[in-house]
N, C-alpha and C positions, 0 to 999 in steps of 0.2 A: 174669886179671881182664878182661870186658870193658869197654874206653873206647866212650863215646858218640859216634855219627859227628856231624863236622860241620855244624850249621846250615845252609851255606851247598849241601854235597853234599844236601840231604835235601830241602831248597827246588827246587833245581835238576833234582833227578830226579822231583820230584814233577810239576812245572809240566809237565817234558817226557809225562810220562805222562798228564797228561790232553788236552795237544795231539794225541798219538798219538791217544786216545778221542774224540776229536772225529771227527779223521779217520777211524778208524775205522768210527763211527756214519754217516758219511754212505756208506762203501764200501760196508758191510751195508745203508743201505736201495736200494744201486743193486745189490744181487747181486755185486758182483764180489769179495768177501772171499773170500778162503781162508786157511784156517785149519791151519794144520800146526804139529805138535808143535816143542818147541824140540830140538835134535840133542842127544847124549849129548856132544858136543867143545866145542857152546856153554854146557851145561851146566855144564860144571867149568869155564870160564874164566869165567863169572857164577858160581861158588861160589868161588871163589880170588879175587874183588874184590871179593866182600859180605866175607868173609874181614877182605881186606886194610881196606876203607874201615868196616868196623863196628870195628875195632882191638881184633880177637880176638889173644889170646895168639899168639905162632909156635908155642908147641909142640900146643895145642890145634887150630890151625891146618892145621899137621901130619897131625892126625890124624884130623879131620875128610875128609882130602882122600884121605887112605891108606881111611880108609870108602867112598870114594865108588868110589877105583879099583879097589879088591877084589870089590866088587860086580860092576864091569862086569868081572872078566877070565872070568864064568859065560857070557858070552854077549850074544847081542840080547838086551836089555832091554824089556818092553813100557813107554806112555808110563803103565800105572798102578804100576810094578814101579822105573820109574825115578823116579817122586814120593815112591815108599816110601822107597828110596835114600836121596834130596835129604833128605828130615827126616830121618834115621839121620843121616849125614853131619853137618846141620844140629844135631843132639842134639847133637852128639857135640860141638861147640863152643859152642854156647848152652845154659845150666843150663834157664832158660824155656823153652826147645824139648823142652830134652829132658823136665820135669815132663809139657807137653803130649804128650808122645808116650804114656810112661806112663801118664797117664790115657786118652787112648782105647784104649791096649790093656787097659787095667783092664777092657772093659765097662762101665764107668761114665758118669756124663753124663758128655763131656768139661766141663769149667768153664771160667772167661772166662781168656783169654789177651790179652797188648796188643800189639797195633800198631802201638806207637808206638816213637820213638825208631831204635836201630838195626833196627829190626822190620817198620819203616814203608819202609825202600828195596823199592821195585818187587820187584825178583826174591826175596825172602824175603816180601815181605808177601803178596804175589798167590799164589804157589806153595804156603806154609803156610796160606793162607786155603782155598785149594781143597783140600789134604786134609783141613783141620780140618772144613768145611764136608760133608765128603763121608763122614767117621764119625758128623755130626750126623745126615746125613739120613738115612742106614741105618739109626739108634736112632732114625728116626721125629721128629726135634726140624726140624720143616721150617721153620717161622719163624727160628730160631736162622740154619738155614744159608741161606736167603733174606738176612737180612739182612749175613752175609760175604760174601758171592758180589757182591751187589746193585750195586757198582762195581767189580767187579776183570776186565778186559778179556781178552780171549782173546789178545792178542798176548805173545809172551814168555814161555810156560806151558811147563811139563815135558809135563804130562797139558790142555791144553785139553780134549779132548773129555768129560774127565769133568766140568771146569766144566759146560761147556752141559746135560752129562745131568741132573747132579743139579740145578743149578740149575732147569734145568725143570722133572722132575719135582715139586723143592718145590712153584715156585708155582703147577701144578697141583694136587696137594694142598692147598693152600693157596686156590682157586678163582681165581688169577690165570692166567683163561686164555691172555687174549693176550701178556700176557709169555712165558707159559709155550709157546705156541705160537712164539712167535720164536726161543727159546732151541734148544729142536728142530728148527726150519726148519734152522735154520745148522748144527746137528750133521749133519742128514741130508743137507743140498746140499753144506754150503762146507768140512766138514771133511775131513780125511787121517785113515788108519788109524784108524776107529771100532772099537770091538769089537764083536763080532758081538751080545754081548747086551744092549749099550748100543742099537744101531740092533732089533733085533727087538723090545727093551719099547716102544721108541719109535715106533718106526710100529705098535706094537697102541694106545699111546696117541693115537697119533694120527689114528686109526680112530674110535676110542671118543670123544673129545671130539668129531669132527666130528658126530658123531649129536645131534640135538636132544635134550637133557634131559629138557628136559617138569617137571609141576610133583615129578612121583616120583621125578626123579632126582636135583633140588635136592632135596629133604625128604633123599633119602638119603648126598648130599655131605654136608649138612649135618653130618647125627647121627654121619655117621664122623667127622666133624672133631671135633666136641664128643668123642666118647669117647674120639678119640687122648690129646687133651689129660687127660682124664680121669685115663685110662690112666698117662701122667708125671706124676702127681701136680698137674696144675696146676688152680687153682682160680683163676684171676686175671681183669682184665677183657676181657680176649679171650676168654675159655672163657665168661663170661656173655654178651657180645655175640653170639657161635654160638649160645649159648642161645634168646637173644632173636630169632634171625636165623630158628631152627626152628619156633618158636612161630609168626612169623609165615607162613611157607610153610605150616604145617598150617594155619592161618587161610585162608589161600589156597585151597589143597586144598578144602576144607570147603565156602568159598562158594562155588564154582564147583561142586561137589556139588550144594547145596542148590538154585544155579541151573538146573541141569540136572534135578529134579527136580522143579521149579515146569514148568520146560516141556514136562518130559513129562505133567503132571498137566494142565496146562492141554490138552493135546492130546489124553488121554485125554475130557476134559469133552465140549468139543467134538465128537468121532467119535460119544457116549454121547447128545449134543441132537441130530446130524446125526439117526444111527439113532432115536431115542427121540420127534423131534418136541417136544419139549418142553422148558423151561428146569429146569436142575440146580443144588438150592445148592452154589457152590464152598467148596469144603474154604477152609482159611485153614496152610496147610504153615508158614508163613514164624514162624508164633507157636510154634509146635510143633518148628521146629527147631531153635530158641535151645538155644545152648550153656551148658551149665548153669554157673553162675557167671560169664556174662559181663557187659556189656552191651548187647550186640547180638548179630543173628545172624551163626552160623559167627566168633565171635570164640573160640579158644580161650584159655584161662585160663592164664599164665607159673607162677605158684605152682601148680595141680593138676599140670603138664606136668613140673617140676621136684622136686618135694616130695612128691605124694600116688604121682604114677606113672599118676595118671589123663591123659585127653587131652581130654577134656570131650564123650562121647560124646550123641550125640541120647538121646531118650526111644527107648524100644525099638521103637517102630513104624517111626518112621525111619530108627534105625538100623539096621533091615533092610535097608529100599530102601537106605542111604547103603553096606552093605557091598554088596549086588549090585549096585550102580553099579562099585563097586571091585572086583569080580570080572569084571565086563563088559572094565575098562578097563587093569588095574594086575594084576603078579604077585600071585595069589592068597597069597603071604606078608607082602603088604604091612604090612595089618592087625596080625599078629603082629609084626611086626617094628618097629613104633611102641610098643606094648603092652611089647614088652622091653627097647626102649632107656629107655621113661619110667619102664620101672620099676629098670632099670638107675641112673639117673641119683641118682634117688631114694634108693638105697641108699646110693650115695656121699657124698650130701649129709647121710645122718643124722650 
């Protein structure tokens, strides 16, 4: 049976661990962190004092520790091979550990697990957060593991480096680029033993984000994010805030269209009076390219975008010029690929 540790141990290691983040926080913004996994020797003597101070059974105890050293008599352990270990180990003596383990091996969502109590000591809470965190982000649940990750420090980890990875790449997925760019800085300068395809996605991400977006690249961060979510089942108020976040960048998109098409009209006028000598009635584009059901121009409409699968296309004449502007400027499947997300979306909604 497990007893609940001490009050006064849980206060005490907790206080210390955020002085340590302190510290830490200001090492990392002068560069000098480094960041090295915890040894396979400090390992088991931090698993044999969560042990001792959680007041796990001795036989359970036991056996926990016979897990851990079975493991290692295979060999080098990598730091992602020995976090595997640590939760095995860790099952093997906590019931809650071990449900959690089970369900991410299920392929399941994993479900909510607590941190509290004996759960809450540094070396079990931070350790089991970055695996739990690390099956969420794989099944795509990147908010889930943004928000375990989001305090648990790189110092004292079996596997750091997988913290920084998947933590970044959440909350780029998530469009938190400068956290997300931080989280990677420190994997790719200040840490030890990266694995080779942790450091290769990471510097193609980090390639890729340094490129300016533009308004095509937001529209299409967007629409991934709304259908991930989609995708899990979620219909909640984060998946309509993406919603709403899409809506308005096509709004975006749209005006800056429509602007660019007032200037080229007007420049066309012009060249037409230069050559022609004489004054030309100007067209009026700006009445003509209302978005059908808005109230103004280049507004697109949240219910057609959501619901009909429409995106609130110009009249046909414009949207001529409005797609050859977007062939001029944008992958030629851009068009289609608004076309199926909204109709996408819509289907989910009936």
């Amino acid at each position: 049976m497990n007893c609940p540790a001490s009050l006064p141990f849980i206060l005490s290691t907790c206080v210390a661990l955020l002085l340590a983040g302190g510290a830490l926080a200001d090492e990392m913004r002068s560069g000098n962190v480094a960041v090295v996994r915890m040894s396979v020797q400090q390992t088991e003597q931090q698993l044999a004092g969560w042990l001792r101070d959680a007041g796990i059974e001795p036989g359970r105890s036991e056996s926990a520790l016979a897990v851990w050293r079975k493991g290692l008599a295979g060999g080098d352990l990598t730091a992602e091979d020995a976090l595997d270990l640590l939760i095995s180990s860790l099952a093997t003596a906590d019931d809650e550990t071990a449900v959690l383990q089970r369900a991410c091996h299920s392929g399941q969502p994993p479900g909510q697990h607590s941190y509290t109590g004996i759960r809450a000591i540094p070396f079990y809470g931070s350790n089991v957060r970055v695996w739990h965190a690390r099956v969420l982000a794989q099944q795509r649940y990147y908010d889930e593991a943004v928000a375990l990750l989001a305090d648990v420090s790189v110092q004292d980890l079996v596997d750091p480096a997988s913290l920084l990875f998947y933590r970044g790449i959440s909350r780029l997925k998530l469009l938190q680029k400068s956290a997300a760019a931080d989280d990677l800085a420190l994997l790719l300068n200040n840490t030890a033993d990266v694995p080779a395809r942790f450091r290769q996605m990471a510097l193609q991400v980090q390639e890729e984000a340094a490129k300016p977006a533009g308004p095509l690249g937001e529209v299409a961060q967007l629409m991934s994010d709304v259908q991930r979510r989609l995708d899990l089942g979620a219909a909640d108020e984060p998946v309509q805030k993406r919603e709403d976040e899409v809506v308005a960048a096509l709004d975006k998109l749209l005006k800056d269209l429509e602007e660019q098409q007032k200037q080229q009209q007007q420049q066309q006028q012009q060249q037409q009076q230069q050559q022609g000598g004489g004054a030309m009635q100007p067209s009026q584009p700006g009445s003509r390219s209302q978005i059908s059901g808005s109230q103004g121009k280049g507004e697109a409409d949240r219910k057609e975008l959501t619901e009909s699968g429409a995106w609130g296309m110009l009249d046909k004449e414009r949207e001529a010029q409005a797609k050859e502007l977007i062939r001029q400027q944008f992958p030629p499947n851009f068009l289609d690929a608004i076309s199926r997300y909204t109709r996408r979306i819509a289907e989910q909604k009936k």
